[in-house]
TORTI-723259 format. One record per residue (C-alpha): residue in one letter; x, y, z. Coordinates in steps of 0.05 Angstrom, whole numbers, plus 5000, padded with zeros to 4 digits. Example, Ala and Ser with C-alpha at 12.3 -4.5 7.8 and 13.67 -1.06 7.14 Angstrom:
! residues 2
A524649105156
S527349795143
***
This chain:
! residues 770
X500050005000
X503150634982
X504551005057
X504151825074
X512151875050
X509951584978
X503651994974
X508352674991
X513752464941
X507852404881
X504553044902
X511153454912
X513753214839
X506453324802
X507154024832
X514754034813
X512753894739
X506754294730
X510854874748
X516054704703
X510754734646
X507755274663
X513855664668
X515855384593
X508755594568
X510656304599
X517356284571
X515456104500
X509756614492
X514657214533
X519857134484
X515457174421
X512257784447
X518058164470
X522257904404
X516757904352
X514658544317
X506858534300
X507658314231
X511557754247
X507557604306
X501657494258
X504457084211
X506356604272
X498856594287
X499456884349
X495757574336
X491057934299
X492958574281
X488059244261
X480758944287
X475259404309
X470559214354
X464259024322
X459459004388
X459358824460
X454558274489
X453557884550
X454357074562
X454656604602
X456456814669
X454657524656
X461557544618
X462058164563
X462257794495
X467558314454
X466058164390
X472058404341
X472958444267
X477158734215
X473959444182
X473259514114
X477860154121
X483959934144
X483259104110
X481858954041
X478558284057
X474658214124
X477257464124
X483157424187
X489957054161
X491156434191
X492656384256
X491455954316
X487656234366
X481755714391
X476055664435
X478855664508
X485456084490
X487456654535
X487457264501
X490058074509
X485458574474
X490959214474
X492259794421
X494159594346
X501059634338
X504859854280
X511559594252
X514460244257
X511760464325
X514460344393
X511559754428
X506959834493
X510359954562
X510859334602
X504059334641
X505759294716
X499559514763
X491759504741
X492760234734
X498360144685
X493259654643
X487860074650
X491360614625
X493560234565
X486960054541
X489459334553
X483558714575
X484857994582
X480657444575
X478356784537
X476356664467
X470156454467
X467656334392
X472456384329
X469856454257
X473556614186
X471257394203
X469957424276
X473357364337
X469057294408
X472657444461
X469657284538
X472457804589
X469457674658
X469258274705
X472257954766
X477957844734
X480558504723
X477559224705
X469559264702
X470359854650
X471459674587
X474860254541
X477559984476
X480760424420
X478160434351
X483860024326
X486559384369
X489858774364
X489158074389
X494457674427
X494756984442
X497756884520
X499956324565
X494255994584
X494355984657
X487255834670
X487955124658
X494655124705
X490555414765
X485654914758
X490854284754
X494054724808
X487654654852
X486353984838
X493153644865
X491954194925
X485253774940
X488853094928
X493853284974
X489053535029
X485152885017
X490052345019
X494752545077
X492952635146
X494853405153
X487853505110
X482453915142
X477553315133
X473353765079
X473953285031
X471752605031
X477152065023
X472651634958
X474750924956
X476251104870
X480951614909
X484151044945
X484950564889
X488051124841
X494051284894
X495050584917
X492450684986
X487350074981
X487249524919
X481649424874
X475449134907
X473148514870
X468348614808
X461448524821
X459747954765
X453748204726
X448547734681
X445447744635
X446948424593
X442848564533
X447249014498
X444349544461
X447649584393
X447848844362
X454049004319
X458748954385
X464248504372
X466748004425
X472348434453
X468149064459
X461648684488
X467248474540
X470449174545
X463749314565
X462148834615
X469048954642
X466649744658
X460449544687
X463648984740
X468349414758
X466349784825
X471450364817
X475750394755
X477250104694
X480950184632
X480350074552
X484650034515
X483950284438
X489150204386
X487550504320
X481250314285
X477849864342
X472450214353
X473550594413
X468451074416
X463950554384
X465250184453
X463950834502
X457050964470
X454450284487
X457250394560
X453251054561
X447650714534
X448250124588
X448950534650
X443951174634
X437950554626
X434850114670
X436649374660
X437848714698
X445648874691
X443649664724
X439049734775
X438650424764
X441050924711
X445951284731
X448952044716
X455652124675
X460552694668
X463552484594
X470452834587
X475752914538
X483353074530
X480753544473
X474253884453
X474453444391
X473552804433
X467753194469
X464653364401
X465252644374
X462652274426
X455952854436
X454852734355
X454051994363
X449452094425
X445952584387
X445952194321
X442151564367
X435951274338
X429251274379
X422651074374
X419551654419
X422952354444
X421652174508
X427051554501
X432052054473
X438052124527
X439252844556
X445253064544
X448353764554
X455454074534
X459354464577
X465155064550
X466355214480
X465054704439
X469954704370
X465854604323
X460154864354
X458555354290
X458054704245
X453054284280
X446754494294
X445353914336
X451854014375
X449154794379
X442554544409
X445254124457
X450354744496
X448054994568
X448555684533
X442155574487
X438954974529
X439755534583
X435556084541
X429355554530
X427455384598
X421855734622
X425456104668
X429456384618
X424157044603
X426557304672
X433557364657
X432757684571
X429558444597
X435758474650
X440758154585
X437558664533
X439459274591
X445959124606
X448058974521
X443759674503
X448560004572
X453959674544
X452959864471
X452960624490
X459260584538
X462460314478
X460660874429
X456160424398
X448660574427
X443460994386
X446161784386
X452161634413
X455561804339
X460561384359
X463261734427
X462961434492
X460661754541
X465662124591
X467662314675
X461862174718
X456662024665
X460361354651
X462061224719
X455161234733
X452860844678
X459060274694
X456260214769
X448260014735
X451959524701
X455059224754
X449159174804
X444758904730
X450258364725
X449158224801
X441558074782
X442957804718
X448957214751
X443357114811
X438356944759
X441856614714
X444756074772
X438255814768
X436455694704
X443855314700
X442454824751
X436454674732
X438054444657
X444354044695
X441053764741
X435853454685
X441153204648
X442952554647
X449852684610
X453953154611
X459553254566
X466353664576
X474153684573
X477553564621
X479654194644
X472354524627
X469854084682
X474054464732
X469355154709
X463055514755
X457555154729
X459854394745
X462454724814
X456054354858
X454153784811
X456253064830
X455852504785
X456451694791
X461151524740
X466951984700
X469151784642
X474851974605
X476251894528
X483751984504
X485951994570
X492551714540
X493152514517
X491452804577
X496153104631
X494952624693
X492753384743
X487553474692
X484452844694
X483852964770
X479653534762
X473153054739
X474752534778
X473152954842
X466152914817
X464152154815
X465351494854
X467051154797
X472551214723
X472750984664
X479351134626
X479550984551
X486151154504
X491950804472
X498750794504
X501750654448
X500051234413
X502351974423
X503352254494
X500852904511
X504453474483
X510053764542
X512354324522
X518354334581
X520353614559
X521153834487
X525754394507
X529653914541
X529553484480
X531854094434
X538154254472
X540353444466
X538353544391
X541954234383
X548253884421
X547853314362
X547453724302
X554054054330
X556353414334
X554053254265
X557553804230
X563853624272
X563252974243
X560553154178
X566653524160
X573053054180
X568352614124
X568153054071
X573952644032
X570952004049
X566251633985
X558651784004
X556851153979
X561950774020
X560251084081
X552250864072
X552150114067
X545849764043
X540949784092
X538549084078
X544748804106
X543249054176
X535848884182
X533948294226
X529147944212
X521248104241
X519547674297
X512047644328
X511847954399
X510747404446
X503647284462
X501047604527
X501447134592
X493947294611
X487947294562
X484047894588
X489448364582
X492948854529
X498848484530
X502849164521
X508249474575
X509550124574
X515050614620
X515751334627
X518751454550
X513751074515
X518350544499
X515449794505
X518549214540
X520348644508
X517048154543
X510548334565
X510648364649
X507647694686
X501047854712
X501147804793
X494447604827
X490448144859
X491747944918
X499847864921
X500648424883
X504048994926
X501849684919
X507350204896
X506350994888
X512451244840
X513051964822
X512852014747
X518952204715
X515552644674
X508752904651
X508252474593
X506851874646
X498551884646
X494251654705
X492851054653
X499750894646
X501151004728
X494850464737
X498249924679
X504249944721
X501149934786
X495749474778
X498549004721
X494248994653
X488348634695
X485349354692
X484649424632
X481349104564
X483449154486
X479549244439
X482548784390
X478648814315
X480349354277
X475749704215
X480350184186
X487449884158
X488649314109
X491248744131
X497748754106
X498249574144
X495649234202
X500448624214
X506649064224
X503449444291
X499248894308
X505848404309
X510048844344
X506149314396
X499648924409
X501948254419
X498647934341
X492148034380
X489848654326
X486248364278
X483348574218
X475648564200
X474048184138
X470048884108
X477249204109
X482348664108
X482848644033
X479549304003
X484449743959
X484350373928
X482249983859
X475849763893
X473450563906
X468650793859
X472851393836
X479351043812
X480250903751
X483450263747
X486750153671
X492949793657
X497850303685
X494250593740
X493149973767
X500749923786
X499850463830
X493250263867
X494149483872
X499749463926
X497049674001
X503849924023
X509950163981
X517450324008
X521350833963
X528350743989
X533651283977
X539050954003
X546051183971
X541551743924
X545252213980
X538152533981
X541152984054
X536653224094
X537854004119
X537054414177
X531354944157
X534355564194
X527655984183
X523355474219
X523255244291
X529655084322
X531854374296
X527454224242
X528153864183
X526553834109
X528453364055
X527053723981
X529053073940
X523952653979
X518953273974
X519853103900
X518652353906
X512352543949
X509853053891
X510652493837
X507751983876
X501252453891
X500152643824
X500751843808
X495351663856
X490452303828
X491152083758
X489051493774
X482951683807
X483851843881
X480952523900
X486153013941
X481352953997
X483052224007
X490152214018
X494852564073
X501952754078
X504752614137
X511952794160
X514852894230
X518653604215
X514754254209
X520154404160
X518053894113
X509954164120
X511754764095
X516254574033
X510654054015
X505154494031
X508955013984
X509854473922
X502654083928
X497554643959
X497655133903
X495754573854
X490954083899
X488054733947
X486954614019
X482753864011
X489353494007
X492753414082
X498753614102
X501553564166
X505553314234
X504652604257
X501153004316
X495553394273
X492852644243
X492652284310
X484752064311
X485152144230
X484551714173
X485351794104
X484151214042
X491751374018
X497351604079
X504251764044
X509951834101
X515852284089
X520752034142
X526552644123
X532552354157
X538652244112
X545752344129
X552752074142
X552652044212
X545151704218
X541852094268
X534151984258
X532452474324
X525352374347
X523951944293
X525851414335
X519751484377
X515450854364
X509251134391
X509351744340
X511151234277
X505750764301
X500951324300
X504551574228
X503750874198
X496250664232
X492051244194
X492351024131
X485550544105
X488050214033
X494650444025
X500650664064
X506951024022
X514151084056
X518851534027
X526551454067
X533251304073
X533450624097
X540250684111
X539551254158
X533651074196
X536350324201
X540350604264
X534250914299
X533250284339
X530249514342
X522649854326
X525750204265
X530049614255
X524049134248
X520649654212
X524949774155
X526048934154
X518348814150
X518149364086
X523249014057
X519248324057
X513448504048
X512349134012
X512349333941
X519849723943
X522750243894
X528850493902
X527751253898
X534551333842
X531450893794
X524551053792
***
């Protein structure tokens, strides 16, 4: 059982790294303010420069909705360029900024901001023309006084920080003795920090499962969840059908049935509000006989693609909240405060576009405030009850942590790709039920950790010295000799050995992502001793820490697949999930001859008959270089951005829309050269982008552009199984690989087996002779 020193030791280092992130999430965005002028900071995404506001409204919350555009008289197109501000950013509304004039004094009391016109707060809706931004009045200055002309920054989101930051505060005044008793001590709490084991599952008969298209490993996913009294795990690789699997476990325990007594109230949650959204358009999309059957589900925050769905619209506490009865009270005091609002802004009818001035708007400023009083008082109301009729209700992770979830309690949490989310965040639910459900893929990409990729940059910045160190004492030396075939190097493919205990994943995974060998024995229950470890880093999840601690007897794969051919398939399947991924016999064998848009004559079948293709570039002394315009150690290859150009155009003259293949490479560098040769002639439906953009994705075609090439084969963070598993697993009929064989040979025994398995088994061209 893990004791009170254990319990401090995880606590202290979860604090440790949290600060350490936020501090790098700081760091980053300082320096690109303070370094950046605006135009540069724009074409980094990170502002948007000469907007107007267009009005001022009220939410949610009573928060002033500042809606900004860009004027027809200082923009010829009212579209914004791209950037990357989304729903939930942190954001500064200050003065525009010029290229050529001085940049703002460094703000350093509320005065100071006030002074500078300056207002902080949280984007709240994004379109191609519009930016919302949600400024709540508690947070800073009630009196909003924007110039004509502003811009938009993007910040360090720290709202997100606090919350994690509050959450391992309540763990902490939970779990160890020095707690002020406020908080109850959950037996899920005890079980996730190793303070009790697992009770024994309650054995449940007799399910009728809902959807009769279940396969055997999801039907016992699912009766896995429901025996479990306090948590339990699934576990997803690509294509399985994991969200599939969660909606039947929604369905089971939100209905009355011999295997539940009683329905029971969910909190669904996500790593990202794309999970969120996925998993609320299958609930939504559910077929029933009568309305009344229909499950009622509500969305909490700022739903992404909120604009796009109407049903995903419907379903947001914002407009459920203005349809209740109740709602007439609160529109007379929401219409006063936008019309009081409008005409401190310059906005309201006769104002001609001047706010007013001295004690005037003083006066007007204080109405507002004691309306907002009314209008939060009122509003409370209306909130709790459309929560507390809902049966499910839907948020990320960190959402869940917000004012309107702050009183609700619910019987089970669960948590989709909580293999992406930080292990505090995932806390900030679980407060709220008695009982989790985790479901992800450990053997896909981590979250993103922004201090361990700094650290990772300095060891890669230290290497490419050492590179050019090395690359020059070799500059006499025969290319070719130096790069010996890579075929002589490859060992042969051998099948992982099969997993000790039936019921589990069969996969081990530590801190780095990096899988055993042999898959751990499985100890009984009941000999198994209980062991807290501080992670090493952020990247280890609460369903990693549970694997580890627990054994894989807490979780369940999934283990048919409906996405990848079977010859894509065997390669991950072999060597990550124990052979136990199997293919489905709708997908094992379809091609891209078999859609109804190729065009399948003698030579274009060449290029759509074979599932997976290796070009090999292997002594072509196709180098990769270090792009010293993009981010700090990134790569592009231009001789495989040709290869990648002529195979695309292949695969579109012989049928295959742009929309159904994706570029994937692991450099930024290499985006934007391919994005530079393939968008101007395909537009915006063909993808291109990181191995960390297409995680969830699929595509009909994938073509892989690995970069690495040199004389000292370095491959970097290509060596990272998780990210090629995720690289190679997204593609449906056919798979491209476009490398240096000889490089990325020496990235490893994953790469290693890789490279060997391409070379047996699919259809290779060696890039020279092509």
């Amino acid at each position: 059982m893990a004791c009170e020193e254990q319990l401090r030791a995880f606590i202290t280092r979860q604090r440790e790294l949290l600060a350490k992130e936020r501090n790098a999430e700081i760091e980053r965005t300082s320096l690109l303010l303070s370094n950046c002028g605006p135009k540069l900071l724009e074409q980094k995404g990170l502002a948007l420069n000469g907007v107007g506001v267009a009005g001022v409204n009220i939410g949610l919350g009573g928060k002033t909705l500042v809606e900004l555009e860009r004027p027809a008289a200082y923009h010829t197109s009212p579209i914004f360029p791209p950037h990357t501000f989304r729903n939930g950013d942190l954001a500064r509304i200050e003065p525009n900024v010029t290229s050529t004039a001085k940049k703002p004094k460094k703000v350093t009391t509320s005065a100071d901001a006030k002074a500078q016109q300056q207002v902080e707060g949280v984007v709240y809706r994004v379109s191609d023309t519009k930016i919302v931004i949600a400024v709540d009045p508690a947070e800073g200055s009630d009196d909003l006084d924007l110039p004509e002309r502003c811009r938009v920054v993007k910040l360090a989101n720290s709202v997100t920080y606090d919350r994690m930051d509050k959450a391992i505060d309540r763990l902490e005044k939970t779990v160890l003795p020095t707690g002020d008793g406020k908080w109850e001590l959950t037996p899920l709490t005890q079980v996730l920090m190793g303070m009790k084991p697992m009770a024994e599952k309650a054995p449940v008969q007799n399910i009728a499962y809902i959807d009769p298209n279940l396969n055997d490993s999801q039907k016992e996913a699912v009766r896995f969840c429901l025996e479990s009294p306090e948590v339990a795990c699934i576990h997803g690789p690509p294509g399985t059908g994991k969200t599939h699997t969660l909606i039947e476990i929604i369905r089971q325990l939100t209905s009355q049935s011999d295997a539940n007594p009683r329905p029971l109230r969910l909190l669904v949650c996500g790593a990202s509000n794309l999970a969120v959204d996925n998993i609320l358009e299958r609930l939504l999309a559910l077929p029933v006989q009568d309305k009344s059957e229909r499950l009622k589900v509500t969305r909490i925050g700022h739903p992404a693609r909120v604009m796009a769905s109407e049903g995903i619209l419907d379903a947001t506490l914002e407009v459920k909240s203005t349809r209740t009865d109740q709602a007439a009270l609160v529109k007379d005091v929401k219409q006063e405060i936008e019309s009081a609002l409008e005409t401190l802004s310059g906005k309201g009818k006769g104002s001609k576009g001047k706010p007013p001035r001295g004690l005037e708007r003083k006066k007007m400023w204080e109405e507002v405030k004691a309306l907002r009083k009314e209008f939060r008082k009122r509003e409370g109301g209306i909130v709790n009850s459309v929560l507390s009729e809902s049966q499910v209700v839907l948020a990320t992770c960190h959402s869940a942590g917000g004012r309107q979830l702050r009183n609700q309690d619910f019987d089970v949490v669960i948590i989709d790709e909580a293999t992406q989310a930080i292990e505090a965040v995932c806390w900030v639910p679980i407060f709220k039920a008695k009982k989790l459900i985790l479901a992800g893929d450990p053997l896909q990409l981590p979250p993103t950790i922004l201090s361990l990729d700094k650290d990772r940059k300095k060891k890669e910045k230290v290497a490419v010295k050492g590179t050019k160190a090395t690359t020059s004492t070799k500059k006499s030396a025969n290319p070719k000799e130096a790069k010996p075939k890579a075929s002589k190097s490859l060992p042969e493919v051998k099948e992982a050995p099969a997993s000790p205990d039936e019921d589990d994943g069969g996969d081990s995974t530590d801190s780095d992502g990096e899988q055993e060998e042999t898959p751990p024995a499985k100890a009984p229950a009941a000999n198994r001793v209980l062991e807290l470890r501080p992670p090493h880093t952020l990247e280890t999840t609460l369903f990693d820490r549970l694997e580890k601690m627990y054994g894989p007897g807490i979780k369940r794969m999934l283990q048919v697949q409906y996405r990848m051919h079977n010859q894509i398939c065997t390669f991950p399947s072999k060597t990550l999930y124990y052979s136990k991924l199997k293919s489905h016999s709708s997908v094992a064998s379809h091609l891209l001859r078999d859609l109804s848009n190729a065009e399948a004559d003698e030579d274009e079948d060449e290029v759509l008959q074979h599932p997976v293709v290796f070009f090999d570039t292997s002594g072509c002394e196709y180098f990769e270089k270090l792009d010293g315009d993009a981010e700090e150690g990134s790569r592009c290859n231009e001789n495989e951005g040709s290869i990648v150009k002529n195979w695309v155009e292949k695969l579109i003259a012989a049928g295959i829309l742009p929309s159904q293949i994706a570029i994937i490479t692991p450099y930024q560098a290499q985006v934007t050269l391919l994005t530079s040769l393939l968008r101007p002639v395909y537009g915006p439906s063909l993808e291109i982008g990181t191995v960390d953009g297409m995680q969830g994705r699929e595509k009909e075609a994938i073509v892989i552009s690995m970069v690495r090439s040199n004389d000292t084969r370095e491959v970097g963070f290509l060596k990272e199984k998780r990210r090629m598993n995720v690289a190679m697993t997204r593609a449906r009929r056919h798979l491209c690989v476009i490398g240096d064989a000889s490089t990325v040979v020496h990235g490893g025994s994953y790469l290693k087996k890789w490279l060997a398995w391409l070379e047996a088994n699919a259809d290779v061209r060696y890039a020279g002779l092509d």
